[in-house]
N, C-alpha and C positions, 0 to 999 in steps of 0.2 A: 415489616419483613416480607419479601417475595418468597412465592412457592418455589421451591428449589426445581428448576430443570436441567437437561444434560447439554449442553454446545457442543457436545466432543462427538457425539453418527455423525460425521457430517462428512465422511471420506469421500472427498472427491476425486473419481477414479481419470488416470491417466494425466492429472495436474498436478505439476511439478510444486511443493514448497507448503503443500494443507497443511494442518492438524493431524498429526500421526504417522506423517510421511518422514523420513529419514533424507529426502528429497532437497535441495536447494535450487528453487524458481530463480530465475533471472527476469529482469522485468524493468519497465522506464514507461515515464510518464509522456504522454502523447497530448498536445493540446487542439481540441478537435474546431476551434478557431484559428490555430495559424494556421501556416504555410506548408504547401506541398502534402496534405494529407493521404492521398494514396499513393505517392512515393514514397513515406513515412511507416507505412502499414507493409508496405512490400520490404522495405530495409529491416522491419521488425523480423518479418520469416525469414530474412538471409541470413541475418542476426543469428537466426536461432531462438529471440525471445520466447519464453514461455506465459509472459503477462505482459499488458500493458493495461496503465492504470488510465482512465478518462473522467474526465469532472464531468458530473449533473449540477451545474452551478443555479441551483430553485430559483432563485430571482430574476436571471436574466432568460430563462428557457420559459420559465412561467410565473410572470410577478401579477397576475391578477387570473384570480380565479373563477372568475364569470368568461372567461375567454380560453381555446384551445393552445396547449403548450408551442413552443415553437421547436419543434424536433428535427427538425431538418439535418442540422451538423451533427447531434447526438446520431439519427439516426443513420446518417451514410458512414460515420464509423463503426456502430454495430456491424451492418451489413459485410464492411472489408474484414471486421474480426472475424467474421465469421467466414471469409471467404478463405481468409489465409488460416485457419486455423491455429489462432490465437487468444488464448484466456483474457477476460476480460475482471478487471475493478475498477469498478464506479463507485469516485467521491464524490461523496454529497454533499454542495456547499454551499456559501452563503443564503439560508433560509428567508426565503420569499415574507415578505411582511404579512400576509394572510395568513399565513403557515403559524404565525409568531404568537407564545402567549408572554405572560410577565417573568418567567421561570424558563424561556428559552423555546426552543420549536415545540411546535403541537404532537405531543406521543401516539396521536391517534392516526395525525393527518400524515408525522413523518413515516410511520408504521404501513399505512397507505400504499405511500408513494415505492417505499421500499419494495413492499408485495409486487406492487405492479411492475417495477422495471424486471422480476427477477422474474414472474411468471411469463411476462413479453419475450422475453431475450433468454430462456433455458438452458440454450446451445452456447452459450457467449455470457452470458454473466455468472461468475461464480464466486466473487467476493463482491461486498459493499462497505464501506468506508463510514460510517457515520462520522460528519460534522468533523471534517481533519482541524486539528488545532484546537479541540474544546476547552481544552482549557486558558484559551483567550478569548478575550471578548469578539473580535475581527471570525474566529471559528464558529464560535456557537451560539453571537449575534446578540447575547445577550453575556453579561457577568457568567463565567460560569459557575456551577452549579454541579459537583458529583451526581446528588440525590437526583435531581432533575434529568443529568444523560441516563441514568441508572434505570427511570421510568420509560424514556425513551426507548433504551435497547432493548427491555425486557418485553414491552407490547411488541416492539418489534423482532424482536427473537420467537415470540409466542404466534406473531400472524406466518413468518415461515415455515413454520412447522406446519401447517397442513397444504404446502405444495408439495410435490411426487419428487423433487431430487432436491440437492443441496446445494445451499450458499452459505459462505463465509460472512461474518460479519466481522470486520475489522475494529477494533475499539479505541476510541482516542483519537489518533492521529497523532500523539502526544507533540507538541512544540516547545522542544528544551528550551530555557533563558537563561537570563545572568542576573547580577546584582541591580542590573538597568531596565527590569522590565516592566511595563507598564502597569502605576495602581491599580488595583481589583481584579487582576489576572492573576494564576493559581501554578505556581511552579508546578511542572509536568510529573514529578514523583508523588509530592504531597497530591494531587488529582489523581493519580493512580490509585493512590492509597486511601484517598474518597472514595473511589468504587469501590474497591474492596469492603471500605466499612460500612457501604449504603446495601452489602449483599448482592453485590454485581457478582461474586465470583462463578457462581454456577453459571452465570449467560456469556463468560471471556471464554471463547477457545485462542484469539489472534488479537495480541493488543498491537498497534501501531505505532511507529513513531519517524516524526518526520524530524533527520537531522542537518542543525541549520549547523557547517561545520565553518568555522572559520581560523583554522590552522591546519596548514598543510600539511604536518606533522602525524601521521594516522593512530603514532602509539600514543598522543598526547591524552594524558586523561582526566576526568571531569575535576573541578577545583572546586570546593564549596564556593564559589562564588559566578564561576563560568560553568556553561553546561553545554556551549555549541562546540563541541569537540568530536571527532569522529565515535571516540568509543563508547561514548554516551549508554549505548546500549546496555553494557553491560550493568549500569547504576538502575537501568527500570527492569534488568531482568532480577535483581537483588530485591527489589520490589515485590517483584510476580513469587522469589520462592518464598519471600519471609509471609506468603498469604497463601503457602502451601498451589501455588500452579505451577507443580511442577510439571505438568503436560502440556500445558501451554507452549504457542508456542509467540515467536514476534516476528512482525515485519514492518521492517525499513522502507516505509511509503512514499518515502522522497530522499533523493541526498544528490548534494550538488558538489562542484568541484571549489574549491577555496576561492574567494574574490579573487587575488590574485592568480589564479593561473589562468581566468578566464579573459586575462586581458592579453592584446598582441603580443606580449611580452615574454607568455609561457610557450615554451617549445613544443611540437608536437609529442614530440618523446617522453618531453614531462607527464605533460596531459595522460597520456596512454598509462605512462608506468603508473600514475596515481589511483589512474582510473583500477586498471587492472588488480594493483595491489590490493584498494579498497574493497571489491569484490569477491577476491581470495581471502582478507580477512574475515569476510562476513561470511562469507561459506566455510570456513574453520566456526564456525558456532553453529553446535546442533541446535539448537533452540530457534535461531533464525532461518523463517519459512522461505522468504521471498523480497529480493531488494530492489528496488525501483531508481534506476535514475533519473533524475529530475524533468531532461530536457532530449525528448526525440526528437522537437524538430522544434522552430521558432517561432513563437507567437506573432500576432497579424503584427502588433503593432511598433516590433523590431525593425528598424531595416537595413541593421549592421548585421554581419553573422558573428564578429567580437560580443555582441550582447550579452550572448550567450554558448555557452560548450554546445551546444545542439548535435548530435550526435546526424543528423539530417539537413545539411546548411542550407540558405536560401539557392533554388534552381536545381532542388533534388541532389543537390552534394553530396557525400559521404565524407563527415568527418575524418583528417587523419589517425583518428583512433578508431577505427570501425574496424577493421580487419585485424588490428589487435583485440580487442575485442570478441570479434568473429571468433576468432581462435581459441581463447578463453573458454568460451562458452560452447565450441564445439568438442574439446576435452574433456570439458568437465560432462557434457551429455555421456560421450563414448564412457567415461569412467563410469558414470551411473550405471548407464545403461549394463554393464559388466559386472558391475555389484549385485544388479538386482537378478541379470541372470543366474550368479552364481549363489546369491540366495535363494532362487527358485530350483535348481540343482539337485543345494542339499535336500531341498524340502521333499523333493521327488525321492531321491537316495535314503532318505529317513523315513519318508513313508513306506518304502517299500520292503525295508529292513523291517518295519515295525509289522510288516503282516502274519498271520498266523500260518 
């Protein structure tokens, strides 16, 4: 049994979609090996984004540990996050073979690694991701293992507690399946529901979950047998109360648009409205912090722009869904922003009624 700790101080002021915040982040996944990378970072602030999410992928930035990491790309998109003032989450992913014990990454070493990116980068990292997909093998490099992430998060929830501000630890990355999913791989509720009985729950403020959706359909919902459905969500938030979080909160660490509208085939209009709508649904859920689309801009080793929805096409493009988009998410600021003024209002108005 772990000492019980709190995950929930961890108000991080002025970002959109924490723990405690009533707030809905906007956010998408930026890959800091493809294409057009500070054209991508500048589309993110016209955007309006309030997050984008960057891989620390351990193996390929540092697969041998007698040798200096290779930071270079990591490093030039810290620097733009921070140029343009934009929140950052770093996944941390496939675990470097020195890193590795028989029970999955090393809880000392990932512990480590985690302190340092978050003490380095203060200004700019304020979520960290452990191991998206743990509960596949391809995620957490080894069988997973509840008990095993459970040790992991916990020394690493214990080494951030003594830097001077906060970060988020996202938990999971959950990767729903279906009745076809690879032996020794741990359906994403039942692994949930392993943390919870290994006593993860005091160190969950933000569990994750990366949805693979494969029906366009957004009200379709999960089948005892399929689980990559948009609504997914709601089946691990059902999770999180029946384990009493109900403070907790979730975020949607990835989500892509259906195979098929990613082909020439789907209209821009389509794209847009799916887009759109999908977004609107998740921001109707107070429980969800912050949603990530998959694809800001297009990986090196693309060199169609069909490949992928890329919201940033190849030659610094702006996808046809950008300024729908844009607009989206420049509403829903304005309406924030009006809410929170008019709860600062009252608060003023009730203080000052309340004086003697």
């Amino acid at each position: 049994m772990f000492l019980a700790t709190s995950a929930y101080p961890m108000k991080v002021p002025g970002v959109r979609g924490v723990p405690g915040s009533v707030e809905f982040g906007f956010g998408a996944r930026l890959d800091i090996w493809g294409s057009d990378i500070t054209s991508s970072f500048l589309a993110a602030r016209t955007l309006g984004l309030d997050w984008v999410a960057l891989e620390f992928n351990w193996e390929r930035i540092w697969p041998d540990a007698n040798t200096d990491p290779d930071l270079a790309s990591f490093e030039q998109a810290m620097a733009l996050a921070e140029r343009y003032g934009i929140s950052v989450l770093v996944s941390i992913t496939n675990p470097a073979g020195w890193a590795m014990t028989g029970q999955g990454p090393n809880p000392e070493l990932t512990s480590q690694l985690v302190y340092n990116l978050a003490s380095q980068y203060p200004r700019t990292i304020f979520a960290i991701e452990l191991f998206p997909g743990a509960n596949t093998v391809h995620g957490w490099g080894a069988p997973p293992n509840p008990m095993a992430y459970t040790t992991v998060l916990v020394k690493t929830q214990t080494a951030l507690q003594t830097l001077d501000h906060s970060v988020i630890i996202v938990v999971g990355g959950l990767a729903p399946g279906s009745s076809n999913s690879i032996p020794g791989e741990i359906d994403d509720l039942k692994f949930l529901q392993g943390l919870y009985d290994a006593g993860a729950k005091s160190y969950i403020s933000t569990v994750g979950v990366y949805l693979q959706v494969i029906d366009s359909n957004l009200m379709t919902a999960s089948s005892g047998n399929e689980r990559r459905v948009f609504r997914h969500y709601e089946d691990l938030r059902q999770v999180m109360l029946k384990n009493q979080q109900v403070e907790g909160n979730l975020w949607v660490t990835g989500f892509s648009m259906p195979v098929d509208f990613n082909s020439s085939n789907a209209s821009a209009e389509l794209q847009a409205q799916w887009l759109v709508d999908a977004y609107q649904l998740m921001r109707s859920q107070l429980y969800i912090g912050v949603a990530f689309y998959n694809c800001m801009n297009l990986p090196k080793k693309s060199s169609q722009n069909g490949a992928c929805s890329s919201l940033v096409q190849l030659g610094a493009i702006h996808h046809p869904v950008f300024e729908v988009l844009k607009r989206l998410i420049t509403i829903s600021h304005e309406n924030s922003n009006a809410s929170l003024q008019n709860r600062r209002l009252k608060q003023m108005i009730l203080t000052v009624a309340l004086k003697p």
